[in-house]
N, C-alpha and C positions, 0 to 999 in steps of 0.2 A: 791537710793544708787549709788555710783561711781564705774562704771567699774574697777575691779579688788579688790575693797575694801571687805575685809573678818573681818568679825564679830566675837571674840571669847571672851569666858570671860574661866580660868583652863583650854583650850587647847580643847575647844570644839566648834567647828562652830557655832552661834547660829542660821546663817543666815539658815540650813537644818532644823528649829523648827517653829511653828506655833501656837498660843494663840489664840483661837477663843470661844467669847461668844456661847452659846449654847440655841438659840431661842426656846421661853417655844412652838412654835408648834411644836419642834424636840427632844424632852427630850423622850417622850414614845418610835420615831423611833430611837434613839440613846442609850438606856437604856440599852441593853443586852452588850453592847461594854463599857458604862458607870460603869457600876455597880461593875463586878467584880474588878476594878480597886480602885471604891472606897470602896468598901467592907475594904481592906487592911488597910487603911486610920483607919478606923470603929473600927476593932478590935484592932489596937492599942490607939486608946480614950477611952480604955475597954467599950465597947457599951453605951459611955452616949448618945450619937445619932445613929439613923439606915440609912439606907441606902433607906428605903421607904421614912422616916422623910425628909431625904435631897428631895429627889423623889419631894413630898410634898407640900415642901417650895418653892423649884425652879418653879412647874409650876403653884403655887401661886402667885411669884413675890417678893419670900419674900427673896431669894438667889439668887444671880448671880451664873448659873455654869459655866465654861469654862472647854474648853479640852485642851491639851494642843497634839501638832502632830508632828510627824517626820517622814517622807513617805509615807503622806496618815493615817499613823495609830495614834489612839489615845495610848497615855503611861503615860500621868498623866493627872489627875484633880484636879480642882482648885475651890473652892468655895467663895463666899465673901457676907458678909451682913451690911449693915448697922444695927444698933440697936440705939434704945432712951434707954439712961439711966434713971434710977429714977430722976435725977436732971434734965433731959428734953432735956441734952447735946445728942448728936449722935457721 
């Protein structure tokens, strides 16, 4: 990035944020910091999935989680899956 160049999208720095995948050896040590955050996520999908399920998936390999960071601290999360469809498409 160039000296003095500032990052914003609505008037918010983006460059003070951080998007880091979250390595299935670190999902159990990062879990208590995780959880509650996605818990929120949870109850508004009225519990078609839980928060172990994700748990689960991710250090299956079957979900990418990431967190997302502003000073050191995690404040959102982010989940992503590929899926096969019935037609065989992804």
């Amino acid at each position: 990035m160039a000296s003095g160049l500032t990052i914003t999208q609505h008037g918010t720095n983006l460059a003070n944020y951080i998007i880091a995948p979250v390595s299935i050896q670190f999902i159990d040590f990062l879990w208590d910091k995780i959880e509650p955050i996605l818990q929120r996520a949870v109850e508004k999908g009225n519990n078609e999935i839980t928060c172990e399920t994700v748990k689960q998936r991710a250090i299956n390999g079957d979900t990418l989680l990431c967190t997302v960071l502003k000073d050191n601290e995690i404040i959102a999360i982010a989940t992503t899956e590929v899926r096969t469809f019935d037609s065989g498409h992804k």
